[in-house]
C-alpha positions as CSV (number, residue, x, y, z in Angstrom):
1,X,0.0,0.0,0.0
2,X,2.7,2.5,0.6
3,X,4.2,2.1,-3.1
4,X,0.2,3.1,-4.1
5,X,0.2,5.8,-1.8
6,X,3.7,7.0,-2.9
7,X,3.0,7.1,-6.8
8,X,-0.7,8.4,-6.6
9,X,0.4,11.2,-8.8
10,X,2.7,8.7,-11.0
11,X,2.4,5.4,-12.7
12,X,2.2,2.1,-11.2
13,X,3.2,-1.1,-14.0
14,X,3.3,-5.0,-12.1
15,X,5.9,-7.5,-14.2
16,X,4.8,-11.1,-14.1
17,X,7.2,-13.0,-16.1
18,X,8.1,-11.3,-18.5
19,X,6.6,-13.2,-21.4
20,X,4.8,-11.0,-23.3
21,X,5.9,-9.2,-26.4
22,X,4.3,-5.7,-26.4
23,X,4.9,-3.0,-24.1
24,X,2.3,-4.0,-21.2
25,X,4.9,-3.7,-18.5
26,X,6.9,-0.4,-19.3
27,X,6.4,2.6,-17.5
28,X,8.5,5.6,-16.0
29,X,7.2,5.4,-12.6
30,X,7.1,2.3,-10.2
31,X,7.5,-1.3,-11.5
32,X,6.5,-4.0,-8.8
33,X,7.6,-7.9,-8.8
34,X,5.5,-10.1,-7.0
35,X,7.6,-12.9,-7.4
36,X,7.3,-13.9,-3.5
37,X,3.3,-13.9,-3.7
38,X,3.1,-17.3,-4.1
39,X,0.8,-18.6,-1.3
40,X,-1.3,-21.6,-2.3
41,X,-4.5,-22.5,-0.3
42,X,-6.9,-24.8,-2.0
43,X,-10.3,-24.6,-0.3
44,X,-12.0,-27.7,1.7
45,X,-14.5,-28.2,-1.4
46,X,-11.5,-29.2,-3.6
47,X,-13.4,-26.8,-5.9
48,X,-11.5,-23.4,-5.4
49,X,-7.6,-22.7,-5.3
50,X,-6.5,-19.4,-4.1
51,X,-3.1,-18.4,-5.2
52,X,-1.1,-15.4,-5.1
53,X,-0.3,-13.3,-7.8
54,X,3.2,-13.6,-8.8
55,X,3.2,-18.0,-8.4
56,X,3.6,-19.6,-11.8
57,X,1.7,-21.7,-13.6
58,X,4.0,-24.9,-13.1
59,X,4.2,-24.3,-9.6
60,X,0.3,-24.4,-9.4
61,X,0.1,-27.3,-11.4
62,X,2.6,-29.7,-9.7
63,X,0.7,-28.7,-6.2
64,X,-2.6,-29.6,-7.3
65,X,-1.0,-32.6,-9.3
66,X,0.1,-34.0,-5.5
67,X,-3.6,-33.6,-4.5
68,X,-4.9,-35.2,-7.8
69,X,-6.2,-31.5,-8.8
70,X,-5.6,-29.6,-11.8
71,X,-7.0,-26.2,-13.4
72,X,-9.5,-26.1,-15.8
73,X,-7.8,-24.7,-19.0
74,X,-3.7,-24.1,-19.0
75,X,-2.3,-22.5,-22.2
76,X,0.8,-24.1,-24.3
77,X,3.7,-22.9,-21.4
78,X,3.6,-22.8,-17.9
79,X,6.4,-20.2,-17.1
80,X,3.7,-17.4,-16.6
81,X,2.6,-16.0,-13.6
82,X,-0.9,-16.6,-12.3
83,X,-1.8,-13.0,-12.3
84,X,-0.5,-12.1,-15.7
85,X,-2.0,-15.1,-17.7
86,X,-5.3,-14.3,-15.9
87,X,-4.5,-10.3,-16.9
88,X,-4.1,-11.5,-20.9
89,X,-6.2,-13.8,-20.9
90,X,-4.0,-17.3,-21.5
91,X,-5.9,-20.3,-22.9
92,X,-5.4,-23.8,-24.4
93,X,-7.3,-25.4,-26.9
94,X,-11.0,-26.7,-27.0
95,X,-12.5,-25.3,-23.6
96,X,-12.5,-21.3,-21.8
97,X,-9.5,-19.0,-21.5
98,X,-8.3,-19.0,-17.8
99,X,-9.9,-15.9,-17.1
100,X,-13.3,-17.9,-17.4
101,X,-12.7,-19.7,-14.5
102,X,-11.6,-16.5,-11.9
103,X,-14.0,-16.4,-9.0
104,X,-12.7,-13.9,-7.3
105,X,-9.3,-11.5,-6.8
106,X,-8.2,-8.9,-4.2
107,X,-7.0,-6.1,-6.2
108,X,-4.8,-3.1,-4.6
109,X,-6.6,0.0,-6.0
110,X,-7.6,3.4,-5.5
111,X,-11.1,4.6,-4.1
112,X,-13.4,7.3,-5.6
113,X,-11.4,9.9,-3.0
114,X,-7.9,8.9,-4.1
115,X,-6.6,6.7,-0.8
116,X,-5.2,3.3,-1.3
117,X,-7.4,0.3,-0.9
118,X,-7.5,-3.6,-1.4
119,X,-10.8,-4.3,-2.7
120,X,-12.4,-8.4,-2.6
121,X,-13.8,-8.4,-6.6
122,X,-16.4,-11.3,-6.4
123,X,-19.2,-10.1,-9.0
124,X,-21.3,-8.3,-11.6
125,X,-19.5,-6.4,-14.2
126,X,-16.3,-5.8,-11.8
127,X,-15.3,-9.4,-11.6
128,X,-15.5,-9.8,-15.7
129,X,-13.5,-6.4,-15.5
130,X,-10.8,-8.2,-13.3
131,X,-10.5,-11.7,-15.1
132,X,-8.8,-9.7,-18.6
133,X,-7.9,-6.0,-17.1
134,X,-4.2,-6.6,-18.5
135,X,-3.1,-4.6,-15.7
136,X,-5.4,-1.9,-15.6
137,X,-7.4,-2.4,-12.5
138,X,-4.7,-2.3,-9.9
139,X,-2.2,-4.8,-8.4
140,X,-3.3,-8.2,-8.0
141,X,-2.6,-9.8,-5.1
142,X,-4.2,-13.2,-5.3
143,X,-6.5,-14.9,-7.6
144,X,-8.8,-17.3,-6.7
145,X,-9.6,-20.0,-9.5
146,X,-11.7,-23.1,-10.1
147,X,-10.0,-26.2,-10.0
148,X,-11.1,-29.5,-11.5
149,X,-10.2,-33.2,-10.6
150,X,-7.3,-34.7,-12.4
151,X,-7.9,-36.2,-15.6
152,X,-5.9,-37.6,-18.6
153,X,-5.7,-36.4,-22.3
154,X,-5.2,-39.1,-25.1
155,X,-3.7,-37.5,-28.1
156,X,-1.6,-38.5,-31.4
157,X,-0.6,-36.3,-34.3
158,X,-2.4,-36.9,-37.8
159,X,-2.1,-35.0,-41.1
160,X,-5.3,-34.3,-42.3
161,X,-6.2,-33.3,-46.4
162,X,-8.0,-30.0,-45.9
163,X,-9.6,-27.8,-42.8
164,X,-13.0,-29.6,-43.6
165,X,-11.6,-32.6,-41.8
166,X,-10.0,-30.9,-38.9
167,X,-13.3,-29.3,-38.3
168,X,-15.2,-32.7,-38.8
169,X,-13.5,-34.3,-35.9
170,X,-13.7,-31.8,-33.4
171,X,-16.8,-33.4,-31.5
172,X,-14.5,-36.6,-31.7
173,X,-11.1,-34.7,-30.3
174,X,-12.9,-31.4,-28.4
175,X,-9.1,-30.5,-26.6
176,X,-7.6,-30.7,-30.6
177,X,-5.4,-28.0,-32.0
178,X,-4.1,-28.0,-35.6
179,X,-0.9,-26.8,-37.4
180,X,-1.6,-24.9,-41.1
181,X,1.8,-25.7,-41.8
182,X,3.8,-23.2,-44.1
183,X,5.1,-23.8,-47.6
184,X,3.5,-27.0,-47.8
185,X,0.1,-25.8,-46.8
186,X,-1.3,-29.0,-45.2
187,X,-3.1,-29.3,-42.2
188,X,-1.4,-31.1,-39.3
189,X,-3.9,-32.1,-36.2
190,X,-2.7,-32.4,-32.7
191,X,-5.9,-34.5,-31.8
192,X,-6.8,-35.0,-28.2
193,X,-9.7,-35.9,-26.2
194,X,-10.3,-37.0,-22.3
195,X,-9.2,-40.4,-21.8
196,X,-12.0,-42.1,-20.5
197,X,-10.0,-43.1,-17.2
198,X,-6.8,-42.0,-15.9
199,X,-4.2,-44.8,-16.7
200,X,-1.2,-43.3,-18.5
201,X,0.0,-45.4,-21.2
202,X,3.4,-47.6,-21.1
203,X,4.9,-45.4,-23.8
204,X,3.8,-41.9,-22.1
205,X,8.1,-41.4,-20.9
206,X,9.4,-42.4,-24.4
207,X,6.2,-40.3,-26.2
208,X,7.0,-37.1,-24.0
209,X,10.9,-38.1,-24.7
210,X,10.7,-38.3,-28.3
211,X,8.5,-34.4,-28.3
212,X,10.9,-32.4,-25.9
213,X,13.9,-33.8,-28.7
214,X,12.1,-34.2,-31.7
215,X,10.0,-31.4,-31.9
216,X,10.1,-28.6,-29.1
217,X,14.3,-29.1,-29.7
218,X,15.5,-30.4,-33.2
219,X,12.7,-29.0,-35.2
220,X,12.8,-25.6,-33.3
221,X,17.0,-25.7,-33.9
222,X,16.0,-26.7,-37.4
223,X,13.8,-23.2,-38.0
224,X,16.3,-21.3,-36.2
225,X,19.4,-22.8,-38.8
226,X,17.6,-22.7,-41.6
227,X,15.5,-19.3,-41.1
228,X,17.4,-17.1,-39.5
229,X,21.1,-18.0,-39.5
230,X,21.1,-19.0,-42.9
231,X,18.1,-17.7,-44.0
232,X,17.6,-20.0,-46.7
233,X,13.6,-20.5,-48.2
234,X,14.8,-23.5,-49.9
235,X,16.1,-25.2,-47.0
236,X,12.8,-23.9,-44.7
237,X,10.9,-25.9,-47.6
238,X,12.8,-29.2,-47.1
239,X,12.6,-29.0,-43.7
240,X,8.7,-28.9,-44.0
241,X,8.7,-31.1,-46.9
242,X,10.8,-33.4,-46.2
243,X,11.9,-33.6,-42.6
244,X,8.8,-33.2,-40.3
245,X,6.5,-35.8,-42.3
246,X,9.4,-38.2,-41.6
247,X,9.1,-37.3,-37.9
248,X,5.2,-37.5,-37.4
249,X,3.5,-40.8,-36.5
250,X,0.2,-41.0,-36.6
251,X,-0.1,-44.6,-34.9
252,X,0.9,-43.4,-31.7
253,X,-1.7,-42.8,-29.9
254,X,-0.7,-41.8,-26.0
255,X,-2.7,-41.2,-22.9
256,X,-0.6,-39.2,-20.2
257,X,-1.4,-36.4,-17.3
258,X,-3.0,-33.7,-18.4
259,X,-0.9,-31.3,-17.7
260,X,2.1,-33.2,-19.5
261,X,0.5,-33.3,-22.7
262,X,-1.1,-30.2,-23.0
263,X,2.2,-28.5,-22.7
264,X,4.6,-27.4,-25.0
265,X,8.4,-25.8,-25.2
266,X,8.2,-23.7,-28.1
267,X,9.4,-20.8,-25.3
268,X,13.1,-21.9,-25.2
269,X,14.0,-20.2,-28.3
270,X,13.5,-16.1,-28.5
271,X,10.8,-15.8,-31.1
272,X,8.0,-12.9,-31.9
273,X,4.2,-13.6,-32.0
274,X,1.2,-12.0,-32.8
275,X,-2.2,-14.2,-31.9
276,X,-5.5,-13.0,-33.6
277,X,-8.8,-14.5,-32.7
278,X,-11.9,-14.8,-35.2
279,X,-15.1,-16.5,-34.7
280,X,-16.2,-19.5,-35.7
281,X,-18.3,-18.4,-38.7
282,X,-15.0,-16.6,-40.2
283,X,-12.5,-19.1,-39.4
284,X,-11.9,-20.3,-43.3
285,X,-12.2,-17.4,-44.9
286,X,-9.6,-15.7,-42.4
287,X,-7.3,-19.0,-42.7
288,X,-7.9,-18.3,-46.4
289,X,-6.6,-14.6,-46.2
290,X,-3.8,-15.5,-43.9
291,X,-2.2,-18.0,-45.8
292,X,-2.8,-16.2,-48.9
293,X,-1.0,-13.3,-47.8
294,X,1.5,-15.1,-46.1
295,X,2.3,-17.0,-49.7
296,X,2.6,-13.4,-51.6
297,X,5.3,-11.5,-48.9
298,X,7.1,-15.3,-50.0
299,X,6.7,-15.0,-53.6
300,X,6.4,-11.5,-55.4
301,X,4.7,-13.6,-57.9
302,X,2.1,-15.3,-56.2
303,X,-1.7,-15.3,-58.0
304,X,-3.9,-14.0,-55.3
305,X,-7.4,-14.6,-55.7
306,X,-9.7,-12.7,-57.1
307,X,-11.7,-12.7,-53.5
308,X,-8.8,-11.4,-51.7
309,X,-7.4,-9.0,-54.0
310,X,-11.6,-7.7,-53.7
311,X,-11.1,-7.7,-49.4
312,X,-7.7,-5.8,-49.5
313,X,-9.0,-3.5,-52.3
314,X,-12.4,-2.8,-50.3
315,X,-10.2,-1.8,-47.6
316,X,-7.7,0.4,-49.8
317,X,-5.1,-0.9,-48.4
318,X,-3.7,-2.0,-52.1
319,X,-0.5,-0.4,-51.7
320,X,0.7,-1.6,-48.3
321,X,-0.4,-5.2,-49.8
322,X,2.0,-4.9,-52.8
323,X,4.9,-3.4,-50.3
324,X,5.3,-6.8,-49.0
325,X,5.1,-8.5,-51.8
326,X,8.6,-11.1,-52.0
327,X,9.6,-9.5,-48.6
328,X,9.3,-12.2,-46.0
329,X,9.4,-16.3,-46.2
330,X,7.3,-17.5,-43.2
331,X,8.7,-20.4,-41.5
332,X,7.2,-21.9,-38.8
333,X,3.7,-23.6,-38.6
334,X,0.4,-21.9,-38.0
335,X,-1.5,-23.0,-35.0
336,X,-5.0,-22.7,-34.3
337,X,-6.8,-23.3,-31.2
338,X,-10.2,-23.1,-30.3
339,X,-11.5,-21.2,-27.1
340,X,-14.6,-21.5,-25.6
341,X,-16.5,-17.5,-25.3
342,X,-15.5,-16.2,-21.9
343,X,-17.6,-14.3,-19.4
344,X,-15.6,-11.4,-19.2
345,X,-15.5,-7.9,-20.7
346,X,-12.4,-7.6,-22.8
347,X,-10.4,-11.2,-23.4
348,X,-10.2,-12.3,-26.3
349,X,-13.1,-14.2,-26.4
350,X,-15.4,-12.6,-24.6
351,X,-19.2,-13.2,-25.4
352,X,-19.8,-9.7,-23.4
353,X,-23.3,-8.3,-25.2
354,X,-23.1,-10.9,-27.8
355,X,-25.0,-14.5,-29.0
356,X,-22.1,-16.8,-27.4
357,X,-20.0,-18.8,-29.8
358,X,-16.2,-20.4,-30.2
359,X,-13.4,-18.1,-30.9
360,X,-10.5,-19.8,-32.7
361,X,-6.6,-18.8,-32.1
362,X,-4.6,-18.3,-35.3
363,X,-0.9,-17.5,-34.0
364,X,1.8,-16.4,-36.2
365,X,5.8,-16.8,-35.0
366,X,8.8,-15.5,-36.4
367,X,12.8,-16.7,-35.1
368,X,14.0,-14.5,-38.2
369,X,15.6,-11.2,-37.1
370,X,15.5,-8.7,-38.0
371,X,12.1,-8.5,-37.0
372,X,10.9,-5.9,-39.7
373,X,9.5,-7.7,-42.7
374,X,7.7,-10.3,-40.2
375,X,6.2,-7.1,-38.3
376,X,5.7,-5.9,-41.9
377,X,3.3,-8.5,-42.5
378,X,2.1,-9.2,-39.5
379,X,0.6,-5.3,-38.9
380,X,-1.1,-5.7,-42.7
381,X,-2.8,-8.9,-41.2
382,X,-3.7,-7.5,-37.8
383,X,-5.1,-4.0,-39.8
384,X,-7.1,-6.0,-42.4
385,X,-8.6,-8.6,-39.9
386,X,-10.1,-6.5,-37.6
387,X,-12.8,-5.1,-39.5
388,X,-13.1,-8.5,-42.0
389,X,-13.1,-11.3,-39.6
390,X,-13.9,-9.0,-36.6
391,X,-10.1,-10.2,-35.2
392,X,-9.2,-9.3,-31.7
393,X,-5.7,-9.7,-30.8
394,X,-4.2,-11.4,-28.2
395,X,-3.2,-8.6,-25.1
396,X,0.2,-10.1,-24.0
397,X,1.4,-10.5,-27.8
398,X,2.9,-8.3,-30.7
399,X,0.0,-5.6,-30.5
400,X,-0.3,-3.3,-33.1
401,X,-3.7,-2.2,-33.5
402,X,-4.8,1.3,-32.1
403,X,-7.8,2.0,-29.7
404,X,-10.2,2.8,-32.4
405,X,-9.1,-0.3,-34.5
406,X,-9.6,-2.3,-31.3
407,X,-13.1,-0.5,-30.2
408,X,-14.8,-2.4,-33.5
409,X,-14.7,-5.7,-32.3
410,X,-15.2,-5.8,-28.4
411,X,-18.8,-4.6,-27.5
412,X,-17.6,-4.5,-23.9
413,X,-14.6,-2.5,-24.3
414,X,-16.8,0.7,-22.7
415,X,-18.1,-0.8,-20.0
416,X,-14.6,-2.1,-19.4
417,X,-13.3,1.9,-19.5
418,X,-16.1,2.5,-17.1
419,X,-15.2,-0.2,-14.7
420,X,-11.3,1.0,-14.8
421,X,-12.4,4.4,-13.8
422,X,-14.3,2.9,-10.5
423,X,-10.3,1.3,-9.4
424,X,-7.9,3.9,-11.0
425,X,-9.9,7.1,-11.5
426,X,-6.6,8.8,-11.9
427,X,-4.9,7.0,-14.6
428,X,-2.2,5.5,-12.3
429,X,-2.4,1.8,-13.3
430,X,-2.3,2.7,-17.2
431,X,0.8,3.4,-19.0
432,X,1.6,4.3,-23.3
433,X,0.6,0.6,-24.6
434,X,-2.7,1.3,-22.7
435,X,-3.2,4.1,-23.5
436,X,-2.9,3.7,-27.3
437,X,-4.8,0.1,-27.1
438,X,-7.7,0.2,-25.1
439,X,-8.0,4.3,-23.8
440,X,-7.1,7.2,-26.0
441,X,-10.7,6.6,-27.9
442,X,-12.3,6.8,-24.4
443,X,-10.2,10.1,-23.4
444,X,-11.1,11.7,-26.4
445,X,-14.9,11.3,-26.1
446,X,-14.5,12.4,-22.8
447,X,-12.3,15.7,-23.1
């Protein structure tokens, strides 16, 4: 309370982990690490776990693990914070982001007369304010989250011919995500369902043996070789060609822990990512778009289709399209998740105001540096989405949509503002990125 009281007048930023890639966490004034909030308390209904802010996610997971507990929905990593994947709203594939499942917080704030408080958010538009505020709410101090029984995921990786038969076996593998896999453009399925009881299978050590080297290391070194050190298309194009079919095999079919094989590595290597969600409805024509654009920055020669060369020109933005034209090979696989909508105001999937319906992930990652054609490319696909898929980008990635290109696709983005005003009436708790993504619309109205 005395760094609130201190910095009243200034800014207040809280770093969780560091994992994000836009500027969430800078600011001038004070930065505060809550590395050593990491209480755990799971409540006698085995229902609730109450956790403070700065605990990871793998720290959570391997204490509930010991009590045959687990959360809901975990994204791909667990090196996050608590706090901050609730604040971006993390998520997996095939149920609710973790913000969903946030039953409560106690949030350092400011009240209506300026004086520091800690205020219990349990309810009513506050709590769906709290479970996505990325930050700009106050400092969390502990979050309080449903957990779930243990359970097991059976999984195995399968190509599939076209997105008709990804989509056709979701009911069949609900927890799925899928690969659109660059230069080849075939559609790789991580399929994964509930195992029907919790036995891990004899091969789970060898399976989760064979990923870590074969796919979160080799094929991750391979990208890195081939992309950015030598920069080479034509070896990229082997490499997805030729190498990973060699490595896949769809007869494996593995039940472990959930947590084990819902996780993934792709964070040991330094990469850059931009995520942007679309609804179900516009999930094939954005996929369309997407790889259509991605296949003309690769080849200044590409034939765009008629259709798209119609949704870029409707949108005048002709020009910037034929700027990156040849400028950037993409080279490394396109994955899509599906996340359930989300009872919360501004996360990603948010059904605030809206009928509900699924919100699918498409995430796009570059190891190539320097980072300009990928950004390049990526702000044409974040600027054109937005108004022709209704795409909302993820808050704790690349970010380069403004406050009135944001304002367009989250119906509860005002009631959000509103809400922010009732913890921070002064401003304290926002900082530049804020300002530019998700206020300067609101202060302009208002001045």
């Amino acid at each position: 309370m005395r760094i609130l009281d201190e910095h009243r007048t200034g800014t207040i930023r809280v770093i969780g982990a560091g994992h994000s890639w836009n500027g969430g966490i800078e600011t001038s004034g004070a930065l505060v690490d809550l590395r050593h909030f990491r209480r755990i308390r799971i409540h006698p209904d085995r229902r609730r776990v109450s956790v403070g802010a700065g605990c990871r996610i793998a720290e959570l997971l391997a204490h509930l693990a010991r009590r045959g507990l687990t959360l809901p929905s975990i994204g791909l990593i667990a090196r996050q914070t608590v706090a901050g994947a609730v604040a971006t709203a993390t998520h997996g594939s095939g149920r609710h982001s973790m913000s969903h499942y946030v039953e409560s917080m106690r949030i350092a704030c400011y009240g209506k007369g300026g004086e520091a408080e800690v205020r219990r958010v349990d309810s009513g538009q506050a709590l769906r304010a709290a479970r996505c505020s990325v930050g700009a709410l106050g400092v969390v101090f502990e979050v309080t989250l449903k957990c779930v029984p243990q359970y097991y995921v059976r999984e195995r990786c399968v190509w599939r011919s076209d997105l008709d038969a990804v989509l056709d076996n979701e009911s069949a593998a609900p927890l799925q995500q899928f690969y659109l896999i660059p230069h080849t453009w075939a559609y790789l399925e991580h399929e994964r369902s509930v195992a029907p009881d919790n036995h891990r299978s004899g091969i789970a050590m060898l399976y989760r043996v064979y990923w870590l080297i074969v796919i979160d290391v080799l094929l991750h070194l391979g990208i890195k070789l081939t992309a950015s050190l030598l920069r080479s298309r034509r070896l990229v194009d082997v490499l997805y060609r030729r190498l990973l079919p060699a490595c896949i095999f769809p007869k494996w079919r593995v039940t472990d822990r959930s947590d084990r094989q819902l996780l993934m590595r792709h964070d040991l290597f330094r990469h850059l990512e931009m995520e942007a969600f679309v609804p179900r409805e516009k999930l094939r024509p954005a996929l369309d778009f997407v790889s259509a654009v991605l296949r003309a920055a690769d080849d200044a020669d590409y034939d765009v289709s008629a259709g798209v060369q119609d949704r870029i020109r409707a949108l005048d933005m002709r020009d910037s399209f034929e700027r990156i034209r040849g400028s950037y090979s993409h080279h490394y696989p396109i994955c899509v998740r599906r996340v359930r909508p989300d009872d919360t105001l501004i996360s990603m999937a948010s059904c605030h105001g809206m009928e509900e319906r699924d919100w699918y992930a498409i995430s796009l990652i570059t190891f190539a540096e320097p980072r300009l054609p990928f950004q390049n490319v990526a702000r044409l696909l974040a600027t054109t989405m937005a108004p022709l898929f209704n795409a909302r980008l993820h808050w704790g990635k690349w970010f380069p949509l403004n406050a009135g290109e944001v304002e367009r696709s989250y119906p509860g983005i005002r009631e959000f503002r509103a809400a922010c005003e009732g913890f921070d009436p002064r401003g304290v708790f926002r900082n530049p990125f804020l300002e530019e993504a998700i206020f300067r619309t609101f202060d302009h109205h208002n001045s």
